[in-house]
PDB file with SEQRES, HELIX, SHEET and CRYST1 records, atoms N, CA, C and O in Angstrom:
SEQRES   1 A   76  UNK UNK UNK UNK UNK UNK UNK UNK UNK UNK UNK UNK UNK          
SEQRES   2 A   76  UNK UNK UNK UNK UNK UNK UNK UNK UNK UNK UNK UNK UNK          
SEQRES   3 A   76  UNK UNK UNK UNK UNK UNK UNK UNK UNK UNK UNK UNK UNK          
SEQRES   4 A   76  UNK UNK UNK UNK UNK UNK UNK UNK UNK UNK UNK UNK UNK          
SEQRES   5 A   76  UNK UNK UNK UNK UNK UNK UNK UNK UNK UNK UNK UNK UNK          
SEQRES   6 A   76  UNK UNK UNK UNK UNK UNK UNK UNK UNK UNK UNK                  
HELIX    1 AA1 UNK A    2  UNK A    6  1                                   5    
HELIX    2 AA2 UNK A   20  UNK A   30  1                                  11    
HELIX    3 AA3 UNK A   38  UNK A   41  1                                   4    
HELIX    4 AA4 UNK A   53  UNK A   75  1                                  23    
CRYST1    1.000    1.000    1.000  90.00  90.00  90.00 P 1           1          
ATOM      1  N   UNK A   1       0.816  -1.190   0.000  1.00  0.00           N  
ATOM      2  CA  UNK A   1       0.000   0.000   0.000  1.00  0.00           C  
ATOM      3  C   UNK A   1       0.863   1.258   0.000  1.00  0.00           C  
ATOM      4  O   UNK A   1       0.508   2.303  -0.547  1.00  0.00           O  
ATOM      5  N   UNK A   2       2.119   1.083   0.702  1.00  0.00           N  
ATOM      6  CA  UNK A   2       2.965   2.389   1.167  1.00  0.00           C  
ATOM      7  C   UNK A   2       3.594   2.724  -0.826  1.00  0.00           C  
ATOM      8  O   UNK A   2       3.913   3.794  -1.345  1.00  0.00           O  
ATOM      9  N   UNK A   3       3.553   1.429  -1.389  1.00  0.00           N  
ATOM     10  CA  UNK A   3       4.666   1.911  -2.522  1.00  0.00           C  
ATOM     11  C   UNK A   3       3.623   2.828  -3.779  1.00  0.00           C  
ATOM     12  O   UNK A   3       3.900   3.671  -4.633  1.00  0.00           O  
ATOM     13  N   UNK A   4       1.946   1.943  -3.219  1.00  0.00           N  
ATOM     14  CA  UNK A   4       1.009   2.670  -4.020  1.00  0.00           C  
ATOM     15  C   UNK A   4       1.145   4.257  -4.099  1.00  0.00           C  
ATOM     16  O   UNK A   4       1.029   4.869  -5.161  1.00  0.00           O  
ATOM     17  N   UNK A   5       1.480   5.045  -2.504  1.00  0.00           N  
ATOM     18  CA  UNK A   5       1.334   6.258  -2.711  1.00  0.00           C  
ATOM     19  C   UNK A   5       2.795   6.738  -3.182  1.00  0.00           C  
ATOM     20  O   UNK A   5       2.982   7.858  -3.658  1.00  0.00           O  
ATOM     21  N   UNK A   6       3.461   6.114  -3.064  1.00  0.00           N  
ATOM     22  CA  UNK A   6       5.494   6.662  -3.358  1.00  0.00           C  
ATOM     23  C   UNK A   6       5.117   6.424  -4.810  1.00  0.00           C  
ATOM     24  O   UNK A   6       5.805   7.320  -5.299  1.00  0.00           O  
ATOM     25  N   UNK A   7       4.672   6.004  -5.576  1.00  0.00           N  
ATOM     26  CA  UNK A   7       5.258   5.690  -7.340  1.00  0.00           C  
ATOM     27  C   UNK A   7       4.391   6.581  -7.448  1.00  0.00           C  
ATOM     28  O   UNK A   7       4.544   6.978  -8.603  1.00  0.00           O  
ATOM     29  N   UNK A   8       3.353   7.315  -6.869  1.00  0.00           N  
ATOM     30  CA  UNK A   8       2.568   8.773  -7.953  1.00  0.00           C  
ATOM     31  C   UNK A   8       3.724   9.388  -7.916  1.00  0.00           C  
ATOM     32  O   UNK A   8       3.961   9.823  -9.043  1.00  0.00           O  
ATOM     33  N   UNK A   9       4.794   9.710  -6.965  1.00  0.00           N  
ATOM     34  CA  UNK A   9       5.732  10.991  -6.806  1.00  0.00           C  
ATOM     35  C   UNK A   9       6.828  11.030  -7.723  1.00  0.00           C  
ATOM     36  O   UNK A   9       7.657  10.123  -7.802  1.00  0.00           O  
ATOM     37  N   UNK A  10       6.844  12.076  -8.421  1.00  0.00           N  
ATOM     38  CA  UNK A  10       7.760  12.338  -9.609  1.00  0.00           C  
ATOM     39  C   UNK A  10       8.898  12.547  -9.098  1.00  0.00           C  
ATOM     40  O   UNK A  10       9.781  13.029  -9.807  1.00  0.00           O  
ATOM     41  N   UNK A  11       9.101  12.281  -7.963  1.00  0.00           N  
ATOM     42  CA  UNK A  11      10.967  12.079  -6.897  1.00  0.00           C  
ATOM     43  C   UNK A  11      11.791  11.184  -7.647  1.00  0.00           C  
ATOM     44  O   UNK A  11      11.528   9.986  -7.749  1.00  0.00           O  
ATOM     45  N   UNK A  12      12.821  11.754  -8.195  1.00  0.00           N  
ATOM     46  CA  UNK A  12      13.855  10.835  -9.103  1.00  0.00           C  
ATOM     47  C   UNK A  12      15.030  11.102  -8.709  1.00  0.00           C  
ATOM     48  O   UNK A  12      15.480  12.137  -9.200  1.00  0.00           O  
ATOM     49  N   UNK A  13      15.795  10.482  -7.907  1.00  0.00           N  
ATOM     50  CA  UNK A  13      17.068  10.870  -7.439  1.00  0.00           C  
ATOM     51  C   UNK A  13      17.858  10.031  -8.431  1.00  0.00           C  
ATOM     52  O   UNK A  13      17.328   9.043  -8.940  1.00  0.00           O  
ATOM     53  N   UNK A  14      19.283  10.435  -8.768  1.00  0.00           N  
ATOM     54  CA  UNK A  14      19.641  10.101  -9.901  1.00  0.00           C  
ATOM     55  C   UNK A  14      20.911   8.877  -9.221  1.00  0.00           C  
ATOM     56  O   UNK A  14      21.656   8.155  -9.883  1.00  0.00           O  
ATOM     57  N   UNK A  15      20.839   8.950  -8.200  1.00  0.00           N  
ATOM     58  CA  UNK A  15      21.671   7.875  -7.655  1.00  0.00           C  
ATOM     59  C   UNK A  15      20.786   6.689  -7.292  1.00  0.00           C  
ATOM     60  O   UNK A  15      21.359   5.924  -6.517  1.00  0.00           O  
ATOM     61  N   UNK A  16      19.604   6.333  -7.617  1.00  0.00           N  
ATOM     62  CA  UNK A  16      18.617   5.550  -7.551  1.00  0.00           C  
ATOM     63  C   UNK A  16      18.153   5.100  -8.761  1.00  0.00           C  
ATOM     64  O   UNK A  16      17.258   5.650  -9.403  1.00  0.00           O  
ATOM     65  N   UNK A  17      18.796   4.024  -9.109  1.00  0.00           N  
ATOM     66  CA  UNK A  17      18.507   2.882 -10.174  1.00  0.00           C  
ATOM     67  C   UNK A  17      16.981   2.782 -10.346  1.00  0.00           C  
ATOM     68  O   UNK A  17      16.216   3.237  -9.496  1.00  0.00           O  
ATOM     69  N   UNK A  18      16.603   2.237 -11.352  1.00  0.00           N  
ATOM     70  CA  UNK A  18      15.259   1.735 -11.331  1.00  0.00           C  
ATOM     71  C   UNK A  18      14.627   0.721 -10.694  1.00  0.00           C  
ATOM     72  O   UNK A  18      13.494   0.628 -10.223  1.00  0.00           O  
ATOM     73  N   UNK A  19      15.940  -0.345 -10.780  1.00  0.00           N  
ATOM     74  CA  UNK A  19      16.058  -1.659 -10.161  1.00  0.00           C  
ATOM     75  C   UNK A  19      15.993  -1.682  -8.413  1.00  0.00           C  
ATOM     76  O   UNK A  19      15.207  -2.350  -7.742  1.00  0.00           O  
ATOM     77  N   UNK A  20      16.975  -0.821  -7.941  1.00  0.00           N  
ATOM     78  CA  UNK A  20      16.679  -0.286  -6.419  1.00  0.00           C  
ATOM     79  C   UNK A  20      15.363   0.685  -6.235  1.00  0.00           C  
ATOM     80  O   UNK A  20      14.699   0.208  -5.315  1.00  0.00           O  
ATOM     81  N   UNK A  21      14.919   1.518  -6.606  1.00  0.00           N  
ATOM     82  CA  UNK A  21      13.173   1.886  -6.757  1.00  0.00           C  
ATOM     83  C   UNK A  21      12.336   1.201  -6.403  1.00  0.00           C  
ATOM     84  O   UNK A  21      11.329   1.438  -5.737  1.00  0.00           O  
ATOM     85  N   UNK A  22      12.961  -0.264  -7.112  1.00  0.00           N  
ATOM     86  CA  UNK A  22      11.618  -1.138  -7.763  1.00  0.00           C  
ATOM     87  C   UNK A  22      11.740  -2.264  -6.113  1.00  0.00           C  
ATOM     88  O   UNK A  22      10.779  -2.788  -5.550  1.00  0.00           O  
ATOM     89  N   UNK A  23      12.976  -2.338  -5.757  1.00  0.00           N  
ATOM     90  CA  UNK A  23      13.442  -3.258  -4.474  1.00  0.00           C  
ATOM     91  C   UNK A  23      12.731  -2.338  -3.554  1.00  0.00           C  
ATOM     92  O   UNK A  23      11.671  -2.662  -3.019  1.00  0.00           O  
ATOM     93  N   UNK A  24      13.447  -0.913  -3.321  1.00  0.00           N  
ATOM     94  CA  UNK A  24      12.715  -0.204  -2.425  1.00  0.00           C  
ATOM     95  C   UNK A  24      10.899  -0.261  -1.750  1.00  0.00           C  
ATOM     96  O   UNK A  24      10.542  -0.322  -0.573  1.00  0.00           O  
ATOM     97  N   UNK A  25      10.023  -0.212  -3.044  1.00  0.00           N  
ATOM     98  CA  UNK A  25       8.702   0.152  -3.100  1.00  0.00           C  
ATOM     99  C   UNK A  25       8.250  -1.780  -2.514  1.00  0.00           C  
ATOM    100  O   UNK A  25       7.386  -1.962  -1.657  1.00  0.00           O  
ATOM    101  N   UNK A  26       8.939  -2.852  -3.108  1.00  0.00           N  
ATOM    102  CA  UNK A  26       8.363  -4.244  -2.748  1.00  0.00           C  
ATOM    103  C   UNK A  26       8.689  -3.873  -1.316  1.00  0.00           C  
ATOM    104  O   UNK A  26       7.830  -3.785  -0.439  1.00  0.00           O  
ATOM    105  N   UNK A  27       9.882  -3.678  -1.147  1.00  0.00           N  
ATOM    106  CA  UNK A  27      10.354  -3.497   1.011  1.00  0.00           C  
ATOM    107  C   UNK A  27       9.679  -3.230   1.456  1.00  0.00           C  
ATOM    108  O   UNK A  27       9.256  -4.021   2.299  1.00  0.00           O  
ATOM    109  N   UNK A  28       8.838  -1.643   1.274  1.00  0.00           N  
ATOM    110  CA  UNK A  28       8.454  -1.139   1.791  1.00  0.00           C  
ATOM    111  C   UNK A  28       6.984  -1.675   1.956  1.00  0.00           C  
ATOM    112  O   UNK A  28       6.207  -1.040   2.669  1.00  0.00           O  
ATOM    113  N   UNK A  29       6.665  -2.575   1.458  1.00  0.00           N  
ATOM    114  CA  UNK A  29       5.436  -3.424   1.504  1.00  0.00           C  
ATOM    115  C   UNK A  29       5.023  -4.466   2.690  1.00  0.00           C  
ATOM    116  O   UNK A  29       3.970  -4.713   3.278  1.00  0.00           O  
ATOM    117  N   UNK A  30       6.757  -5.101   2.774  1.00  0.00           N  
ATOM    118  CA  UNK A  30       7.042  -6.178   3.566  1.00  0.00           C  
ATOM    119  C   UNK A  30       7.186  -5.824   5.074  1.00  0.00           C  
ATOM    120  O   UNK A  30       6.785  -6.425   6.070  1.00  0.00           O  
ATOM    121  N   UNK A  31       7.898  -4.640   4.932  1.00  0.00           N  
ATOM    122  CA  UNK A  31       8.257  -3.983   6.426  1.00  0.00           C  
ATOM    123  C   UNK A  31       7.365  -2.960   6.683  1.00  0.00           C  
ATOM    124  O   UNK A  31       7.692  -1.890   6.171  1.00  0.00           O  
ATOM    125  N   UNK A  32       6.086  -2.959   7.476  1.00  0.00           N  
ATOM    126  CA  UNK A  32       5.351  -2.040   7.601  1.00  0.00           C  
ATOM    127  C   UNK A  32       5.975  -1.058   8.467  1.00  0.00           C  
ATOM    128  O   UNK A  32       7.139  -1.212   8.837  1.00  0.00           O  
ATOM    129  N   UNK A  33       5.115   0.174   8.893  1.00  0.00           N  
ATOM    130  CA  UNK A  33       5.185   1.360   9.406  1.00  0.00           C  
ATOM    131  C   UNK A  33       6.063   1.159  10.848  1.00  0.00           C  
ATOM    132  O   UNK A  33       7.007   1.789  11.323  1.00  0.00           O  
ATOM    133  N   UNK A  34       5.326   0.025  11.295  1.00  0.00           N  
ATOM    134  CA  UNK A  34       5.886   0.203  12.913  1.00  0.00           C  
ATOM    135  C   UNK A  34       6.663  -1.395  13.075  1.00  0.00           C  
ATOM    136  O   UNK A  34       7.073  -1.949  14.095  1.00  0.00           O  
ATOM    137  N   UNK A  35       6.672  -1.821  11.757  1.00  0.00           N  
ATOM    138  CA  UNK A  35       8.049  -2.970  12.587  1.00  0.00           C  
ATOM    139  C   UNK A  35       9.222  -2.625  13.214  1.00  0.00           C  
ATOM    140  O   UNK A  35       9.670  -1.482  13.305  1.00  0.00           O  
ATOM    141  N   UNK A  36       9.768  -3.751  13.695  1.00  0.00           N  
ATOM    142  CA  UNK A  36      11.333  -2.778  14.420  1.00  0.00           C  
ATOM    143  C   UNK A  36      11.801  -3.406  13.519  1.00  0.00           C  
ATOM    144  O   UNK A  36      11.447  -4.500  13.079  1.00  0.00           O  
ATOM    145  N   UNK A  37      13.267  -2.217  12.956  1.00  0.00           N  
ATOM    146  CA  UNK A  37      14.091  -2.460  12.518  1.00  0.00           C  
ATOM    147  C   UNK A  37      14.087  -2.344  10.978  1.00  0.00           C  
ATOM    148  O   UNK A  37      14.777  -2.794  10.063  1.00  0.00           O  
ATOM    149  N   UNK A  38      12.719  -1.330  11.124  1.00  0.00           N  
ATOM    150  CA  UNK A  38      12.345  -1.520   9.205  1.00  0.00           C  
ATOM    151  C   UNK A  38      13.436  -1.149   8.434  1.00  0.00           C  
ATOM    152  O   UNK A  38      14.046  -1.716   7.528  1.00  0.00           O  
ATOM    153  N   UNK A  39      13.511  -0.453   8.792  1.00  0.00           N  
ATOM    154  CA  UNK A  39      14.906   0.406   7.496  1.00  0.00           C  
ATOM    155  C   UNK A  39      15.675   0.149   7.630  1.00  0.00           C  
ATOM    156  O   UNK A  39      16.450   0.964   7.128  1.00  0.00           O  
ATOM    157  N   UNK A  40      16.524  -1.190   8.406  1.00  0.00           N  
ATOM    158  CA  UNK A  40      17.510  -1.825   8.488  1.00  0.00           C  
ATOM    159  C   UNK A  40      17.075  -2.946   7.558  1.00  0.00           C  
ATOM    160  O   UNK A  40      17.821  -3.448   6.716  1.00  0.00           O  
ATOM    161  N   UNK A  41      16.148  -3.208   7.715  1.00  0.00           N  
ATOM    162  CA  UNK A  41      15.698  -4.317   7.113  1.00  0.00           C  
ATOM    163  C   UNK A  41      15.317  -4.351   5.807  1.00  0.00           C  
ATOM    164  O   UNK A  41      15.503  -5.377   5.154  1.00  0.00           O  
ATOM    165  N   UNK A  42      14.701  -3.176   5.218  1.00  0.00           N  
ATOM    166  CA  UNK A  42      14.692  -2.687   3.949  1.00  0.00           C  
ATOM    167  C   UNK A  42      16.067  -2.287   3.051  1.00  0.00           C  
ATOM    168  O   UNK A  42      16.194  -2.256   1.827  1.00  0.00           O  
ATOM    169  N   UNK A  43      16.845  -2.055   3.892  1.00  0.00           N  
ATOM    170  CA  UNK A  43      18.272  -1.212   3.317  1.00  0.00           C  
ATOM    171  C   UNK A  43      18.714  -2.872   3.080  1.00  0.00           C  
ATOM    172  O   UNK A  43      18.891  -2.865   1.862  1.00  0.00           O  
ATOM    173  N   UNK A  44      18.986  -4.248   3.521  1.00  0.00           N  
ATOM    174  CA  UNK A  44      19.064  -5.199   3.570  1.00  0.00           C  
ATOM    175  C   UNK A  44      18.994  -5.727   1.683  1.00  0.00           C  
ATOM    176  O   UNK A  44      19.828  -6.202   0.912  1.00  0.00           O  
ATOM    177  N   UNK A  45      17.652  -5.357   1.570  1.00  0.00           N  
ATOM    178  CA  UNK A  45      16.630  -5.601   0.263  1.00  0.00           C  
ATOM    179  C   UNK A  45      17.154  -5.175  -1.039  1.00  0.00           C  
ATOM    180  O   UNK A  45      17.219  -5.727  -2.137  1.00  0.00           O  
ATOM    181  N   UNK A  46      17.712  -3.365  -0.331  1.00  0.00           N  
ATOM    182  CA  UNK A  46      17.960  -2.733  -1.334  1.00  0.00           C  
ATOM    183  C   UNK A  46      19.527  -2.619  -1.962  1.00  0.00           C  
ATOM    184  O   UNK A  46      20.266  -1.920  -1.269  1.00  0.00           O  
ATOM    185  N   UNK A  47      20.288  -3.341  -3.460  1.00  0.00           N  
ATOM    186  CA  UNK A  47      21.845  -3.007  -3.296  1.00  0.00           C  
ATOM    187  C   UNK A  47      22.133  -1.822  -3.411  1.00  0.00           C  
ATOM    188  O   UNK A  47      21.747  -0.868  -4.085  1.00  0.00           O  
ATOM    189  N   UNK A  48      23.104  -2.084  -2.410  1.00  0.00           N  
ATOM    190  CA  UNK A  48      23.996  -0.672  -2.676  1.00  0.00           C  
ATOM    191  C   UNK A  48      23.890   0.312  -1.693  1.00  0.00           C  
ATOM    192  O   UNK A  48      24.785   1.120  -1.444  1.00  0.00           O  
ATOM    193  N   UNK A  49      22.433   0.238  -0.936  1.00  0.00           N  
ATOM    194  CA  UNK A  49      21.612   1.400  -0.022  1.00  0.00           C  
ATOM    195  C   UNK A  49      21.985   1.168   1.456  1.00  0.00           C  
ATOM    196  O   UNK A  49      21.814   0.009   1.834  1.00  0.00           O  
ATOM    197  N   UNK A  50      22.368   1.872   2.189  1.00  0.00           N  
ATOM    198  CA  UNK A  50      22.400   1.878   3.937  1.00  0.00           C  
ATOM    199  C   UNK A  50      21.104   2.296   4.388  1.00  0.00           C  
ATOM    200  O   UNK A  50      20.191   2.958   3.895  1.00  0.00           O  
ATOM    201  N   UNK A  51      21.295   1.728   5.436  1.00  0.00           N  
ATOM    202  CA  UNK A  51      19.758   2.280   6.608  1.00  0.00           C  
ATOM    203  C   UNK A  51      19.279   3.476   6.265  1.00  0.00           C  
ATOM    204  O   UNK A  51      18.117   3.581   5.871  1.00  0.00           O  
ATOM    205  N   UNK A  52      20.215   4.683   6.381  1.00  0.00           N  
ATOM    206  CA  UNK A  52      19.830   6.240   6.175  1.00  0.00           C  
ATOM    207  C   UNK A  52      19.602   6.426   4.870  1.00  0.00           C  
ATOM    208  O   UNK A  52      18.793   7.349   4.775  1.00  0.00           O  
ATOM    209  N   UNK A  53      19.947   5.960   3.662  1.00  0.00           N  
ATOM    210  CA  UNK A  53      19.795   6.177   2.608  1.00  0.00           C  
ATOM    211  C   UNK A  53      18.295   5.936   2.365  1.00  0.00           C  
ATOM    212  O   UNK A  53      17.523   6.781   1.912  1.00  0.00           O  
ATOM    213  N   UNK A  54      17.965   4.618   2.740  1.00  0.00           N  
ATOM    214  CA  UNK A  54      16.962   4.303   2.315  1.00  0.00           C  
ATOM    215  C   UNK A  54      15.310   4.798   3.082  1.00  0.00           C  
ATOM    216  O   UNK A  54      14.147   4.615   2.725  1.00  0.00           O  
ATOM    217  N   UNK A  55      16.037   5.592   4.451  1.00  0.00           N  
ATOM    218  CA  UNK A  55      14.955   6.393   5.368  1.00  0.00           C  
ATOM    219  C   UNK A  55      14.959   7.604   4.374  1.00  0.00           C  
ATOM    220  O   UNK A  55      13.990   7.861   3.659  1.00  0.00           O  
ATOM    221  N   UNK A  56      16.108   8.322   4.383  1.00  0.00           N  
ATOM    222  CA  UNK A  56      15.961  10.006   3.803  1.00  0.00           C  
ATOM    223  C   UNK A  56      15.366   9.663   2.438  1.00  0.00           C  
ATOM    224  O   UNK A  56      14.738  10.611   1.967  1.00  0.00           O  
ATOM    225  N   UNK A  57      15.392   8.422   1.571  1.00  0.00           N  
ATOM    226  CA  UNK A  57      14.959   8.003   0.416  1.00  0.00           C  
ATOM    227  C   UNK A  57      13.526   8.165   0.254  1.00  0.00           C  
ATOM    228  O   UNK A  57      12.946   8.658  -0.714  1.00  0.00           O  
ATOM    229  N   UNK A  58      12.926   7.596   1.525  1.00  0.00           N  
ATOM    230  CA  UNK A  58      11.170   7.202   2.140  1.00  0.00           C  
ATOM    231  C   UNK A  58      11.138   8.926   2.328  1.00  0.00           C  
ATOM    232  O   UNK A  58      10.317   9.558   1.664  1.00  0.00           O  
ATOM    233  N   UNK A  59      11.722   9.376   2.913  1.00  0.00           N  
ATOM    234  CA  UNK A  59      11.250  11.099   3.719  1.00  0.00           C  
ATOM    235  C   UNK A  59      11.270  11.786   2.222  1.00  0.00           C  
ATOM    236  O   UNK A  59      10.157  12.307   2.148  1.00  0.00           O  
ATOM    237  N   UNK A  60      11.833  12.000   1.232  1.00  0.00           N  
ATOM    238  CA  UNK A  60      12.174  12.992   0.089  1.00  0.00           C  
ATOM    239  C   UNK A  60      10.893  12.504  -0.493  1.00  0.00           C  
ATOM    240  O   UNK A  60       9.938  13.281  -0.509  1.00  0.00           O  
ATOM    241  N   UNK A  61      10.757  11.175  -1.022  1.00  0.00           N  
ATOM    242  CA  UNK A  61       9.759  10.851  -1.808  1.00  0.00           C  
ATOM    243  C   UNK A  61       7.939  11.146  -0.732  1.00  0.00           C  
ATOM    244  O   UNK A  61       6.795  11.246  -1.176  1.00  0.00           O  
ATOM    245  N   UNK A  62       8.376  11.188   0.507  1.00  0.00           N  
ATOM    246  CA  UNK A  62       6.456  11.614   1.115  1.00  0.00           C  
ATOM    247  C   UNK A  62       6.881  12.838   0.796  1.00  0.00           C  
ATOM    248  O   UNK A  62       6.009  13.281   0.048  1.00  0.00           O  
ATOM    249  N   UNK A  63       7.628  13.555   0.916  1.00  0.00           N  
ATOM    250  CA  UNK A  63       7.091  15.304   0.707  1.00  0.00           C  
ATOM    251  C   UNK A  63       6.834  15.498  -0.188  1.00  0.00           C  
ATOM    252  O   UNK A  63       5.812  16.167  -0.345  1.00  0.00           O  
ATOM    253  N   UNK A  64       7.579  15.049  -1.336  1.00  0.00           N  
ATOM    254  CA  UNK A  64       7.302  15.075  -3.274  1.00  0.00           C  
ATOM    255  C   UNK A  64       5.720  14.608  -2.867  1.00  0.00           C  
ATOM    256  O   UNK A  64       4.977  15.491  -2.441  1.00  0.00           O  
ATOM    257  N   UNK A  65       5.352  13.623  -2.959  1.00  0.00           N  
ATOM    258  CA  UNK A  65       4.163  13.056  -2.517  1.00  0.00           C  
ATOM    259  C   UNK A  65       2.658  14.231  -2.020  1.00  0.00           C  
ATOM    260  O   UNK A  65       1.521  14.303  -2.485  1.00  0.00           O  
ATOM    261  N   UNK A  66       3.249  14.889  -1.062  1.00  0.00           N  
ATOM    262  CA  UNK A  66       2.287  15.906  -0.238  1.00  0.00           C  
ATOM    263  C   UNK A  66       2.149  17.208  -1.235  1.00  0.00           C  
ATOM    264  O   UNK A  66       1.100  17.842  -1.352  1.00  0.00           O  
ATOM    265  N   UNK A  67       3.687  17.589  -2.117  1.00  0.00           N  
ATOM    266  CA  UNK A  67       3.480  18.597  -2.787  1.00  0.00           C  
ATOM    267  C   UNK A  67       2.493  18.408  -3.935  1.00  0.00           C  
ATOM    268  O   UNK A  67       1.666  19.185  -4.412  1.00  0.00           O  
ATOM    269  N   UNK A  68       2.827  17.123  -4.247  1.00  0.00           N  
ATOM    270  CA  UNK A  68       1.950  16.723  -5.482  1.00  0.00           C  
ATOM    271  C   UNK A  68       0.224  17.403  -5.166  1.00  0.00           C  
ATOM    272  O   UNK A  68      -0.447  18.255  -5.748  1.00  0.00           O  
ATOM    273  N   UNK A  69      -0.051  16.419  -3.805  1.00  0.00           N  
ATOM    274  CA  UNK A  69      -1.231  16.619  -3.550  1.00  0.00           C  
ATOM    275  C   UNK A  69      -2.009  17.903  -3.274  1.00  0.00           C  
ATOM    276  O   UNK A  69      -3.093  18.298  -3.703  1.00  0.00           O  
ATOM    277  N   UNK A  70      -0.989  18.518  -2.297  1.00  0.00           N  
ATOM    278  CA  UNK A  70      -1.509  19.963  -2.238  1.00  0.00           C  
ATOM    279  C   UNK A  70      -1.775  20.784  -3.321  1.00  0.00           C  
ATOM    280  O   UNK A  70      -2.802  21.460  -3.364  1.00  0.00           O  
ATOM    281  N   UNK A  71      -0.716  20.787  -4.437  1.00  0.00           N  
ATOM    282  CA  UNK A  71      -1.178  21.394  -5.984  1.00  0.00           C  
ATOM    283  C   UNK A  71      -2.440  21.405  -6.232  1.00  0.00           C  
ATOM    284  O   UNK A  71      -3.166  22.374  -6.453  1.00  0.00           O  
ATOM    285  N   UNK A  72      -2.820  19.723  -6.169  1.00  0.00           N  
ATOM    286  CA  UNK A  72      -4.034  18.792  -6.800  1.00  0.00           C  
ATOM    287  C   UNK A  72      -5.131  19.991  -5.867  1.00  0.00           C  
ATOM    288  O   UNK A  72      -5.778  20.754  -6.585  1.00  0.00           O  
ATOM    289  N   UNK A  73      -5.229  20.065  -5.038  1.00  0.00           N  
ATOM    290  CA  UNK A  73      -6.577  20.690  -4.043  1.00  0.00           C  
ATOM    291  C   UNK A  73      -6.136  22.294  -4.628  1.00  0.00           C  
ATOM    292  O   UNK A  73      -7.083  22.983  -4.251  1.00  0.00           O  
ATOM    293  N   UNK A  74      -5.679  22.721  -4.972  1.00  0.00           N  
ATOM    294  CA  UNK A  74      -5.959  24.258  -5.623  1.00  0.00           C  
ATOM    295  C   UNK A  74      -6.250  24.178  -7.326  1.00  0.00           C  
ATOM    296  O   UNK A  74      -6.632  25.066  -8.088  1.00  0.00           O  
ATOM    297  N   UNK A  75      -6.004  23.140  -7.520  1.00  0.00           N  
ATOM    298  CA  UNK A  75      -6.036  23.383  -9.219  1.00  0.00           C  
ATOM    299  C   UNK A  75      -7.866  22.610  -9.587  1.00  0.00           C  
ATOM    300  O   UNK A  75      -8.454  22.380 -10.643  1.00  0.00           O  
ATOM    301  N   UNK A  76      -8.193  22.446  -8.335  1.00  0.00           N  
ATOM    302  CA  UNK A  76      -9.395  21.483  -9.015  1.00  0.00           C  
ATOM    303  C   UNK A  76     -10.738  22.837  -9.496  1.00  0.00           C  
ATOM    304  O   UNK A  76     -11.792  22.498 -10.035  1.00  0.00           O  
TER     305      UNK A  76                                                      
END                                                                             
C-alpha cells in the first residue's frame, strides 16, 4: 500500500537505479510502518543502499508526494 502512494511521486534521485526503486517500493510493503528495525531491514533488500539512505529516500519521496497533492486541491 505504502509503494502505491510513493510511485505517484515524480521524486527521481539520480543515484537511484530503477532496479533499487523497484526493491525499495516491494520493502516497503514487507516492512510495515511500525516494525522494528524496518529500514535496516529494507536497506538489507535494497543493493547498494544503507539504513539512512533508504529512510531520507522514504522522507524525500512523502514530501514530493504531499506537494503533489496539495497542488491537486488548488487546481481542481
Amino acid at each position: 500500500m505504502a509503494s502505491n502512494l510513493l510511485t505517484s511521486s515524480r521524486c527521481s534521485s539520480s543515484s537511484w537505479t530503477s532496479k533499487q526503486n523497484k526493491q525499495f517500493e516491494k520493502a516497503l510493503d514487507l516492512y510495515e510502518k511500525d516494525k522494528p528495525d524496518r529500514w535496516h531491514n529494507i536497506a538489507k533488500v535494497v543493493d547498494g543502499k544503507s539504513e539512512d539512505e533508504v529512510k531520507r529516500h522514504y522522507e524525500i519521496r512523502i514530501m514530493d508526494f504531499r506537494k503533489i497533492e496539495s497542488c491537486r486541491c488548488y487546481n481542481i
